[in-house]
C-alpha positions, 0 to 999 in steps of 0.5 A: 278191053278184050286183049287186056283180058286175054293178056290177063287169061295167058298170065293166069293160065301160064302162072298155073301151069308154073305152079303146078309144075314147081308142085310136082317138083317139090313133091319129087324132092320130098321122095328124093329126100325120103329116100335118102334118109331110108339109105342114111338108115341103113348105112347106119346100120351097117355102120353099127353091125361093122362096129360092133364086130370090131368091138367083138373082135369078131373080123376087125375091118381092114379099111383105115377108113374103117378102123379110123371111125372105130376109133373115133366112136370110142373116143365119142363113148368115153367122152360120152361117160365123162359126161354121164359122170358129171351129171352124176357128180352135179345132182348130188351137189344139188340135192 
């Protein structure tokens, strides 16, 4: 009886060392993950701090990349009032 309970204590103590071990792990990918959304924050607003010089016509990146994404967001923002005037156009249906 003494090494089944011996057996058991090993099992025990070897699942608690896991647990623990798989919490700080847990806990280091919530801070990795806090973290990269502080870095996705910031490349926003460099994004839009680029964005708006373009608009501004104030230093027009060079960067295809760049200039590609430009574009794309004022396709975005066309669509973007398209939309707005449907809303517009369907609440006076209604009323």
């Amino acid at each position: 009886m003494e090494k089944f309970l011996e057996k058991v204590e090993a099992a025990v103590s070897k699942a608690a060392k896991e647990t623990e071990k798989m919490a700080r792990i847990a806990k280091r990918k919530a801070e990795i993950l806090a973290l990269q959304h502080k870095m996705d924050t910031i490349f926003t607003k460099i994004g839009r701090e680029i964005y708006q010089a373009a608009i501004k016509g104030s230093g027009i990146p060079r960067n295809p990349k760049v200039k590609e994404l430009i574009k794309n967001v004022k396709e975005l923002e066309e669509e973007k009032k398209v939309k707005e005037q449907e809303i517009i156009r369907i609440r006076k249906e209604t009323s």
